[in-house]
C-alpha atoms as a printed R data frame, in Angstrom:
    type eleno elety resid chain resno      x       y       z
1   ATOM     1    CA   UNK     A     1 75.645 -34.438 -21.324
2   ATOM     2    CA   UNK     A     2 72.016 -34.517 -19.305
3   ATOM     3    CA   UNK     A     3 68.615 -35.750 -21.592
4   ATOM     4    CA   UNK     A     4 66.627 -32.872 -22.237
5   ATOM     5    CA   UNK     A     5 62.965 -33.647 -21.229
6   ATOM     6    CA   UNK     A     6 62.836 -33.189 -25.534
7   ATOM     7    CA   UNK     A     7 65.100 -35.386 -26.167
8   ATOM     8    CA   UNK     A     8 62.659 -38.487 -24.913
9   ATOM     9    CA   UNK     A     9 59.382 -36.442 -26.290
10  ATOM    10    CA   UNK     A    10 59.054 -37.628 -29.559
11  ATOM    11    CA   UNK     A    11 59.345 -41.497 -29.763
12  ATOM    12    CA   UNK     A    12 60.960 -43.114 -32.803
13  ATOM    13    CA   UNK     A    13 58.971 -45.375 -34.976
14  ATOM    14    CA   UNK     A    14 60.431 -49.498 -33.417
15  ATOM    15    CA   UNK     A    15 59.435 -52.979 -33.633
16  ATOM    16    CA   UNK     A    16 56.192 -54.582 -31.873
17  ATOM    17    CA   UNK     A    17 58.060 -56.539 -29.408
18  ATOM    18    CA   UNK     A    18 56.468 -60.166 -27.608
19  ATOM    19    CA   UNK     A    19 54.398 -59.252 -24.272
20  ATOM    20    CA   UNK     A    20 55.595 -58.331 -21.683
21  ATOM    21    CA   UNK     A    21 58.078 -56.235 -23.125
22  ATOM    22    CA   UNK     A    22 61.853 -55.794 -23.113
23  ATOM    23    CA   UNK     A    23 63.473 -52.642 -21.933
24  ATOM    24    CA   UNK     A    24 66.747 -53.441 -23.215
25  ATOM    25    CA   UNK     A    25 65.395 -52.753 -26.597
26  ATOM    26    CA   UNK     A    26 63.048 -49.552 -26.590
27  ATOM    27    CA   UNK     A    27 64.202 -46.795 -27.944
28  ATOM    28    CA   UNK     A    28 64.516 -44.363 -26.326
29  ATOM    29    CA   UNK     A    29 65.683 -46.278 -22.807
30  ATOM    30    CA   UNK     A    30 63.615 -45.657 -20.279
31  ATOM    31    CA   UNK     A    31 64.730 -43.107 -17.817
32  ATOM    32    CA   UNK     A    32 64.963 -45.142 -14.549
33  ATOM    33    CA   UNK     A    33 66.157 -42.915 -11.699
34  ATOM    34    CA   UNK     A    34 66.950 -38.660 -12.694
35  ATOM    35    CA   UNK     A    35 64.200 -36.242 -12.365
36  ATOM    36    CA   UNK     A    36 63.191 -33.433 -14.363
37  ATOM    37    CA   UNK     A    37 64.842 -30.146 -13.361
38  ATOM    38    CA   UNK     A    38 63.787 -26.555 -13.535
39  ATOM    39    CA   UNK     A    39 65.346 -26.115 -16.901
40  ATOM    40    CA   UNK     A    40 64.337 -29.414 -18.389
41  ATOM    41    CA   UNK     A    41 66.805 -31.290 -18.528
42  ATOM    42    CA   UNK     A    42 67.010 -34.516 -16.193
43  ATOM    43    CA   UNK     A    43 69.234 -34.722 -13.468
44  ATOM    44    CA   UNK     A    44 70.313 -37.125 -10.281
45  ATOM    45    CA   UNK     A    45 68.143 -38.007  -8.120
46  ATOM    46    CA   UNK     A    46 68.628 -36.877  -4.480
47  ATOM    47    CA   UNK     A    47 68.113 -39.401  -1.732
48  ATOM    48    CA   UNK     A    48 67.247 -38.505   1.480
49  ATOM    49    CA   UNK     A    49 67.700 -41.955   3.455
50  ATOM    50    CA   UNK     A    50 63.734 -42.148   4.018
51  ATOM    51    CA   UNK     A    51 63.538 -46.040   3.912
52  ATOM    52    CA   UNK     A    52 67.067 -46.688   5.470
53  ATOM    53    CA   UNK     A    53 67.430 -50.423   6.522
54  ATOM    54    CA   UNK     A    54 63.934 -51.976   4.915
55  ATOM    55    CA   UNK     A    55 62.997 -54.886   3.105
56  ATOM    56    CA   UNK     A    56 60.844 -54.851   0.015
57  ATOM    57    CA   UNK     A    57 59.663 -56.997  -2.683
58  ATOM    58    CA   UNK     A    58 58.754 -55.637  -5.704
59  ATOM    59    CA   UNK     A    59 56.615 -58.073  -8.712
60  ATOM    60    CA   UNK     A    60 57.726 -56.981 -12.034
61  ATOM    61    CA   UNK     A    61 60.601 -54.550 -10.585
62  ATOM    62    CA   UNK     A    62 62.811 -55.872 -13.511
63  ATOM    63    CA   UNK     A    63 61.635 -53.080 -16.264
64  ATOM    64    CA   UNK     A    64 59.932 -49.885 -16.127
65  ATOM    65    CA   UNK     A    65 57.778 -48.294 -13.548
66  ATOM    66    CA   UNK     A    66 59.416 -51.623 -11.206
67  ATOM    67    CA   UNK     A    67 62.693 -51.108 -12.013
68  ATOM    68    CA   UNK     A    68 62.915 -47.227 -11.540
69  ATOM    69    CA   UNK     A    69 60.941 -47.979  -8.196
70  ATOM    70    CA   UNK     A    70 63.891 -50.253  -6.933
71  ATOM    71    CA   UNK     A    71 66.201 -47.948  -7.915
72  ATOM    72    CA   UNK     A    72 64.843 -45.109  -6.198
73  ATOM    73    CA   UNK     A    73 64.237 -47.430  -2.895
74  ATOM    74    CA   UNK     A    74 67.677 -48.771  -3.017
75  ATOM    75    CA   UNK     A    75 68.835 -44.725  -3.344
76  ATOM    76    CA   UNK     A    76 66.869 -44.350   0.045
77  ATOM    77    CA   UNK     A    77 68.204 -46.827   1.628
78  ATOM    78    CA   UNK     A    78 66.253 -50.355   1.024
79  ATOM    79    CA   UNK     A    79 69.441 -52.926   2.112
80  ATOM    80    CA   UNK     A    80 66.903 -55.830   0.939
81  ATOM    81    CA   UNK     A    81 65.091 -56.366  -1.929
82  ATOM    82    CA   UNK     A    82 63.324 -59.120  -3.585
83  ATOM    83    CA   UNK     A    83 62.270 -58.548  -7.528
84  ATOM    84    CA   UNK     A    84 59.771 -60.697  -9.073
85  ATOM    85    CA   UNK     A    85 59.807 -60.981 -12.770
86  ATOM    86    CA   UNK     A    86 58.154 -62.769 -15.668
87  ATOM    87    CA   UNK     A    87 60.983 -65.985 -17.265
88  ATOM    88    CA   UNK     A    88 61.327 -63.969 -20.680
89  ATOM    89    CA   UNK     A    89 62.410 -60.861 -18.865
90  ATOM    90    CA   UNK     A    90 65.748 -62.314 -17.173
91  ATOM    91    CA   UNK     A    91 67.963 -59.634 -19.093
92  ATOM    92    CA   UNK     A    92 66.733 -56.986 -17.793
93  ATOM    93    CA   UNK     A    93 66.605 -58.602 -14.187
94  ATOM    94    CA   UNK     A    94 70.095 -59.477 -14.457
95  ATOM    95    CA   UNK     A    95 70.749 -56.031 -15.611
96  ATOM    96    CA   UNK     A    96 68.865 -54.637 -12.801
97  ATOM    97    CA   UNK     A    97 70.214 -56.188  -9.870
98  ATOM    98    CA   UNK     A    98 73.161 -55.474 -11.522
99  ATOM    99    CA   UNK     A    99 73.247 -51.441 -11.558
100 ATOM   100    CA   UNK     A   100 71.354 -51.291  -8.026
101 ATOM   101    CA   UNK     A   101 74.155 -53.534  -6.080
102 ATOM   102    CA   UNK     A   102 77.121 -51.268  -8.607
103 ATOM   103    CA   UNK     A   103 75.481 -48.232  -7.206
104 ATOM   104    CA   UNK     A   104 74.236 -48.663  -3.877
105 ATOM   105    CA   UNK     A   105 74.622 -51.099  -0.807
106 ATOM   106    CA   UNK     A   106 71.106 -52.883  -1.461
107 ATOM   107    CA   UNK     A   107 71.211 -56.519  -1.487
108 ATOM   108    CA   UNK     A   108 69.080 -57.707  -4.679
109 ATOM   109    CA   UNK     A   109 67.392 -61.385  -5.070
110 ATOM   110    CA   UNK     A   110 65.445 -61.903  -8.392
111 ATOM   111    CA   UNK     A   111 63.118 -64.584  -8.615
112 ATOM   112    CA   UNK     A   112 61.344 -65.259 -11.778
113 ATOM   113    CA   UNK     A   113 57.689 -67.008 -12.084
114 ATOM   114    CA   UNK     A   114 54.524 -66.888 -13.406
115 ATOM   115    CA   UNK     A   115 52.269 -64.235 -11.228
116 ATOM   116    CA   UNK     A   116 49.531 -65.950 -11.781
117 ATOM   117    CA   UNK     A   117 50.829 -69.505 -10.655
118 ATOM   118    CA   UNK     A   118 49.852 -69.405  -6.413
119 ATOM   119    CA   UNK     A   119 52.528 -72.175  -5.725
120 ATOM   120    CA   UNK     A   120 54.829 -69.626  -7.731
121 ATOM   121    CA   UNK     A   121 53.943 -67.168  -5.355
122 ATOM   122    CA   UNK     A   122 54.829 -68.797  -2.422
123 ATOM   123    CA   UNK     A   123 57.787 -70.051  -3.188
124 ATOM   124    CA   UNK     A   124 59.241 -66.637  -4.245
125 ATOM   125    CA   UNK     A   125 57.999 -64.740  -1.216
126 ATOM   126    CA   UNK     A   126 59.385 -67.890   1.335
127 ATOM   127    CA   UNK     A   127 62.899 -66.769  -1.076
128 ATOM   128    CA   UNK     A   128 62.687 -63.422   0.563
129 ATOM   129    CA   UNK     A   129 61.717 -64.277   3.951
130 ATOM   130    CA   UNK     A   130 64.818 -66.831   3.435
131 ATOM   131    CA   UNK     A   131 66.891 -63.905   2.927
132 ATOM   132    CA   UNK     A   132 65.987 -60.914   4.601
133 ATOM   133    CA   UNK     A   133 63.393 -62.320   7.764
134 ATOM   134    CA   UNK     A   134 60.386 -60.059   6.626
135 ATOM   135    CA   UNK     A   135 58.829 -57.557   4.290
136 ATOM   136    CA   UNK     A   136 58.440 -53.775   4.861
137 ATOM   137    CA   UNK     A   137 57.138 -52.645   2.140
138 ATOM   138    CA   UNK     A   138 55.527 -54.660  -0.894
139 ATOM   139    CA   UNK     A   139 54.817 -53.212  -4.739
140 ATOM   140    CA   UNK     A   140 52.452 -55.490  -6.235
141 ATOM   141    CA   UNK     A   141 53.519 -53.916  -9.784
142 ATOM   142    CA   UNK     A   142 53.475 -56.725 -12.281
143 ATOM   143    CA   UNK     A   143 50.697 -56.659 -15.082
144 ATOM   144    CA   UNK     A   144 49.921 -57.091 -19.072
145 ATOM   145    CA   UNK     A   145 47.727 -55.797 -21.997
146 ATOM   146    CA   UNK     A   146 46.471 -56.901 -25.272
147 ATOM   147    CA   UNK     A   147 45.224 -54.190 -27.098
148 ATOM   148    CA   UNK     A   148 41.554 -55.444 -29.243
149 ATOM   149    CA   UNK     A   149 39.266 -53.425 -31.029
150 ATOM   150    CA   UNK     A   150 35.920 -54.682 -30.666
151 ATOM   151    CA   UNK     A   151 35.326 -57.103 -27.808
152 ATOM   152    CA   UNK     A   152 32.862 -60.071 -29.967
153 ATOM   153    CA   UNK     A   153 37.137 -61.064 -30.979
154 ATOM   154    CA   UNK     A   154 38.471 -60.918 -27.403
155 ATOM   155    CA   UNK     A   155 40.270 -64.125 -26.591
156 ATOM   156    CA   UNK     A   156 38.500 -65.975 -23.637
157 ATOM   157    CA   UNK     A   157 42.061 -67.272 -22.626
158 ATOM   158    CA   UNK     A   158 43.335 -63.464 -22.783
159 ATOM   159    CA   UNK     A   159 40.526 -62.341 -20.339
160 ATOM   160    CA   UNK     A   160 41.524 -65.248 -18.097
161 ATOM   161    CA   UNK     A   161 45.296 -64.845 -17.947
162 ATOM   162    CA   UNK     A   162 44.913 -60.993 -17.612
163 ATOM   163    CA   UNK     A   163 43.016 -61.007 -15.070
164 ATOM   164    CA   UNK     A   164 45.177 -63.971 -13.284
165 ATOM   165    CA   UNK     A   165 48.646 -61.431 -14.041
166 ATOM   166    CA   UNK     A   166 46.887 -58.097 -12.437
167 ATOM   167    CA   UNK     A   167 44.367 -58.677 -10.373
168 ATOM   168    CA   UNK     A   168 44.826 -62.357  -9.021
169 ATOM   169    CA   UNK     A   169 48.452 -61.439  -8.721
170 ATOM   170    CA   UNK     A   170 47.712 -58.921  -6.354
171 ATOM   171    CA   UNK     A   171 45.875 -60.868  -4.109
172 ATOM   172    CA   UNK     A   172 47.535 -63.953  -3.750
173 ATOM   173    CA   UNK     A   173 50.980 -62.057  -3.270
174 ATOM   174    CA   UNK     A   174 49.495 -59.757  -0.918
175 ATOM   175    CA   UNK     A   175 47.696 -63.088   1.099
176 ATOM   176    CA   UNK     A   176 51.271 -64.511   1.454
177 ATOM   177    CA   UNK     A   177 52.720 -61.435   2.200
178 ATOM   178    CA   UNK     A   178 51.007 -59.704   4.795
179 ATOM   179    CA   UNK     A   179 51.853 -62.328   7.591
180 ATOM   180    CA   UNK     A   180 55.431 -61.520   7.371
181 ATOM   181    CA   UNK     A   181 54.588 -57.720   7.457
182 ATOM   182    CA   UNK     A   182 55.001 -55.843  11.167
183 ATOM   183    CA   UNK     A   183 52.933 -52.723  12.217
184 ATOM   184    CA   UNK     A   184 53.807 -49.734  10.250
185 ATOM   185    CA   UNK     A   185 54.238 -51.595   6.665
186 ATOM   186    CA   UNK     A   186 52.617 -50.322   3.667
187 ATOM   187    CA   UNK     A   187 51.675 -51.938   0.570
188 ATOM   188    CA   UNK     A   188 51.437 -50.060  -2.853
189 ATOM   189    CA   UNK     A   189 49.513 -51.121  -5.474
190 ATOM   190    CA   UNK     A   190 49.881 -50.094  -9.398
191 ATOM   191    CA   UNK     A   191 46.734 -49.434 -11.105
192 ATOM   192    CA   UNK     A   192 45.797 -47.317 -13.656
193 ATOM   193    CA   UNK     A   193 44.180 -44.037 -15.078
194 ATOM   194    CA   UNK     A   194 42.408 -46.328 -17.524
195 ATOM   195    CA   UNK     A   195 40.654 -47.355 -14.404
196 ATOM   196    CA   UNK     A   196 38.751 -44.546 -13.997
197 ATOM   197    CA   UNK     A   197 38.123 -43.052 -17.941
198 ATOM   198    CA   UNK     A   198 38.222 -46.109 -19.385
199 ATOM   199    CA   UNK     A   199 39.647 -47.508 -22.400
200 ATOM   200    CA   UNK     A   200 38.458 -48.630 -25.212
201 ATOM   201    CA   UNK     A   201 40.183 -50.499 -26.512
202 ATOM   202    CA   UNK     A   202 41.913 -52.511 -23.408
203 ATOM   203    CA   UNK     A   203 38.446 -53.813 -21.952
204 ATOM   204    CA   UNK     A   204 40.085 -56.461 -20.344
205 ATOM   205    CA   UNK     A   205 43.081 -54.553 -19.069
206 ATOM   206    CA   UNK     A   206 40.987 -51.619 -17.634
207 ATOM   207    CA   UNK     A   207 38.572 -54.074 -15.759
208 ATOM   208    CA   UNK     A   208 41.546 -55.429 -14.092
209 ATOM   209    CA   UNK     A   209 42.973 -52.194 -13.052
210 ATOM   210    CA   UNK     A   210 39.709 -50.865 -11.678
211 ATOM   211    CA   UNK     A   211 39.887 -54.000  -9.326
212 ATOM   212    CA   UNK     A   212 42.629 -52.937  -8.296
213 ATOM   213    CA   UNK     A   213 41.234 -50.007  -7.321
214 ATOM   214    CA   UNK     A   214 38.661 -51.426  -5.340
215 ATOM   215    CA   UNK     A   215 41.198 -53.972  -3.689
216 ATOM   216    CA   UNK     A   216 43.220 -51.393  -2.575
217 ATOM   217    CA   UNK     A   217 40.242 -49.315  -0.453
218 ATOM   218    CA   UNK     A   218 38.951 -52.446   0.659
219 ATOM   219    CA   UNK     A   219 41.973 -53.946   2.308
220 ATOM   220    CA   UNK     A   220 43.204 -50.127   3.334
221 ATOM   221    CA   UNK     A   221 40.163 -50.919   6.069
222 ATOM   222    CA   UNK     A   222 40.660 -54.298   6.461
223 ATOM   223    CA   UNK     A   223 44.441 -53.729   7.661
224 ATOM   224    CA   UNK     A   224 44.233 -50.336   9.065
225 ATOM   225    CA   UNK     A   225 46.189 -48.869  11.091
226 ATOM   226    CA   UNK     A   226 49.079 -51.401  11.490
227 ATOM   227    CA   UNK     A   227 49.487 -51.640   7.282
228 ATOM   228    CA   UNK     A   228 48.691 -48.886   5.455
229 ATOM   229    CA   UNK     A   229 47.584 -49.678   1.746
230 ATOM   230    CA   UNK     A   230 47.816 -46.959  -1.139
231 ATOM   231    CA   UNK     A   231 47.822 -46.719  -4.972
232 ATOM   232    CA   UNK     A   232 49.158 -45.318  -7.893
233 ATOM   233    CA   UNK     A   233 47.438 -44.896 -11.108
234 ATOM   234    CA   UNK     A   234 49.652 -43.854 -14.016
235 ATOM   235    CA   UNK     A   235 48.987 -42.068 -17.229
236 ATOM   236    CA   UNK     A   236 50.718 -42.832 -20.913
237 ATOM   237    CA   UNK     A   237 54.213 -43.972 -19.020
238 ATOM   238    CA   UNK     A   238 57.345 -44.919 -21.672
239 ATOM   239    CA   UNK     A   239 57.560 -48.292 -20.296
240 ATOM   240    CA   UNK     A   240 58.036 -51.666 -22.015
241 ATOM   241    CA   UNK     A   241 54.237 -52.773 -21.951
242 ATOM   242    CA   UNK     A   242 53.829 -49.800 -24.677
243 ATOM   243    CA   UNK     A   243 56.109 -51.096 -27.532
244 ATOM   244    CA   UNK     A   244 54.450 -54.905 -26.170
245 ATOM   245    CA   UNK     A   245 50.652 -53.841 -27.026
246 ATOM   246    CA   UNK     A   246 50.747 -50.827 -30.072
247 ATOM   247    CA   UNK     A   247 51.761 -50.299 -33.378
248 ATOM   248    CA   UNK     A   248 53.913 -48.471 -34.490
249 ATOM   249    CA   UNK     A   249 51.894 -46.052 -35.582
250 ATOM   250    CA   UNK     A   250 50.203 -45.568 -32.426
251 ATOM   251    CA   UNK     A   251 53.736 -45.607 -30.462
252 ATOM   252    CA   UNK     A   252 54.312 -42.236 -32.397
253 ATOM   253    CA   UNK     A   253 51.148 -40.729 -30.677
254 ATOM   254    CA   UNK     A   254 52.007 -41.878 -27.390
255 ATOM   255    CA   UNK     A   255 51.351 -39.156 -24.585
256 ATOM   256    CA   UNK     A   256 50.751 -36.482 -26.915
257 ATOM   257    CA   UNK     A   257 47.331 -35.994 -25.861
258 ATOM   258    CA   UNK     A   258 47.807 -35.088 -22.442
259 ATOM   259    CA   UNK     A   259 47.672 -31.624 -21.219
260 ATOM   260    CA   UNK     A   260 52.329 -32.647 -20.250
261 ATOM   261    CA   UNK     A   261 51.940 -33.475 -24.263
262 ATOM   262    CA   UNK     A   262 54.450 -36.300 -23.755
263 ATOM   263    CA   UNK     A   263 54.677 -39.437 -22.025
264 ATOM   264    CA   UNK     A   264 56.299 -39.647 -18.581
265 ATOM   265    CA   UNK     A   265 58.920 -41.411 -17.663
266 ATOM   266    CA   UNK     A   266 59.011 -44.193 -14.927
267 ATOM   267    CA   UNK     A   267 61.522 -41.910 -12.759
268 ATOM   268    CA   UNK     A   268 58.886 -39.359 -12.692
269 ATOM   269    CA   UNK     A   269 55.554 -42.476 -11.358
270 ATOM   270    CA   UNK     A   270 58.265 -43.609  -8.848
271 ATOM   271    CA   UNK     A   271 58.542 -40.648  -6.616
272 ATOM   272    CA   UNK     A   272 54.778 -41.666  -5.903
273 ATOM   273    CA   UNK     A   273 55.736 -44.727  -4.592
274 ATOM   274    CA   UNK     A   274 58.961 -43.794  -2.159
275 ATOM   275    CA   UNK     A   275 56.280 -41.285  -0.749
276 ATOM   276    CA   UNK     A   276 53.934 -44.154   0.170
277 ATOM   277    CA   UNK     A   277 55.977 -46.102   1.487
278 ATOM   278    CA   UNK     A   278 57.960 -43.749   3.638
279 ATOM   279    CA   UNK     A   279 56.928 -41.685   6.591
280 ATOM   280    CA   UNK     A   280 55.743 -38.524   4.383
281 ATOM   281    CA   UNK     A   281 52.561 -40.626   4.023
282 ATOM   282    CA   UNK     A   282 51.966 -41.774   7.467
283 ATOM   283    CA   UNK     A   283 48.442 -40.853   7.340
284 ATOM   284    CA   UNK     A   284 47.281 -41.789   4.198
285 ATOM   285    CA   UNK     A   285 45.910 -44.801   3.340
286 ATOM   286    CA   UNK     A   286 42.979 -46.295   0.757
287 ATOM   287    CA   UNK     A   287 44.150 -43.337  -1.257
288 ATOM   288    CA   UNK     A   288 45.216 -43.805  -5.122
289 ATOM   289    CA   UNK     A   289 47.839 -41.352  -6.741
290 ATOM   290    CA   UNK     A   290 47.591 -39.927  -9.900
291 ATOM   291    CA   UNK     A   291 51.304 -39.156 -11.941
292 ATOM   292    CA   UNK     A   292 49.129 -39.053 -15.566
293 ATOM   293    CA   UNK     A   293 50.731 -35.439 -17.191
294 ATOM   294    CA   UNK     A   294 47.772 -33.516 -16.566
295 ATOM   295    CA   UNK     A   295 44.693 -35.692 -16.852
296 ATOM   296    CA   UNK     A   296 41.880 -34.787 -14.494
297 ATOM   297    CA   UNK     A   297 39.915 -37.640 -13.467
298 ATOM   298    CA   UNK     A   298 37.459 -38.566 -10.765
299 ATOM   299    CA   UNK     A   299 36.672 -41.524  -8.164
């Protein structure tokens, strides 16, 4: 029997898990890779082959928005992929590279490290280049939040590191990156809708994902037109960070404040990025997308 988009609307009071988050134990699972249909319920996705025989690397495609981003790639037709992935996430790497190889004929390499470590880096994109001789497309995906209320009791270490994770990480995989990328790559970046309204009470988070913002324009011009660079800036998305930063009081409220009235699902943000980096998009770039259920923003 098919989830009704009900069925995952109202989320069920669970434990604060450890950043970054396991998605082996949220309830409800994540939906990684069926769509909403015209009479709600969620159903297969349907592949069109529109990034047959690429290579991609993916930082934190083991859970959420990553993983359903793999999935959908290796549906298209991505025969190598590289997933990076924080140490204390290995289950649900393993699990994974697991379901895309059971279900498709994508060849899967996870690599686990510290995004913020450069040497780290390196080694994990020389892994890929090992195995697959270059990178088509590249999701720099991987990021963290620490939710605190006023900012005089904002850890100085927690500004450092989450900066290092989501903006840092960015860059440095992106510097290593690009010179194994040919003419007619593209690069997605995952930012945030907190970017542009704010947030206030992830002052450290939003900063970072506003860089991002500005990271991605800037090096859309810098690489243009061989690369193309794009965006996507998510709303309230039911993915492991969530159960990672609130309470579980505030889990309850999750997405209900959005015009949708529920949060989305990563199946539903990772259309976005198949579009980028296929040819559907082949003259867009600099541009950010916005899958948020219904929130109008601006910049």
């Amino acid at each position: 029997m098919s989830t009704h988009v009900k069925d995952v609307s109202d989320i069920p009071a669970q434990d604060r898990q450890s950043q970054p988050g396991l998605q082996a134990d949220m309830d409800p699972h994540p939906i990684a890779y069926d769509l909403v249909g015209g009479d709600g319920h969620f159903e297969p996705y349907k592949a069109a082959g529109k990034l047959s025989g690429k290579k991609a690397l993916i930082t934190g495609g083991d859970s959420g928005i990553g993983r359903s981003v793999a999935f959908l790639f290796a549906k298209e037709g991505v025969d190598g992929l590289t997933i990076f992935y924080h140490p204390s996430e290995e289950k649900d790497a393993a699990d994974t590279k697991r379901d895309i190889e059971k279900e498709s004929k994508c060849k899967v390499i996870t690599f686990a490290l510290d995004i913020g470590n450069v040497n780290e880096i390196k080694k994990g994109i020389d892994t890929h280049v090992k195995a697959f001789g270059h990178i088509d497309i590249l999701v720099n995906n991987a990021a963290e939040q620490h939710v605190v209320e006023n900012i005089v009791d904002i850890p100085e270490d927690q500004v450092e590191r989450t900066f290092k994770t989501n903006i840092f990480g960015q860059i440095f995989t992106t510097k290593y990156a690009v010179p194994h990328m040919k003419e007619g790559s593209s690069i997605i970046n995952t930012t945030s809708v907190t970017a542009y309204r704010g947030s206030a009470k992830l002052i450290d988070y939003s900063s970072t994902k506003g860089s991002i913002v500005a990271f991605t324009r800037s090096l859309s011009q810098q690489l243009a037109p061989k690369i193309r660079v794009n965006g996507v800036a998510p709303g309230p998305i039911w993915t492991p960070l969530i159960p990672a930063s609130f309470s579980p009081e505030q889990m309850s409220d999750f997405g209900k404040k959005v015009p949708m009235k529920r949060a989305g699902q990563p199946s539903e943000v990772a259309t976005c990025y198949v579009f980028l980096a296929g040819p559907d998009s082949s003259y867009m770039t600099g541009q950010v997308l916005h899958p948020n259920g219904g929130e109008v923003i601006n910049g």
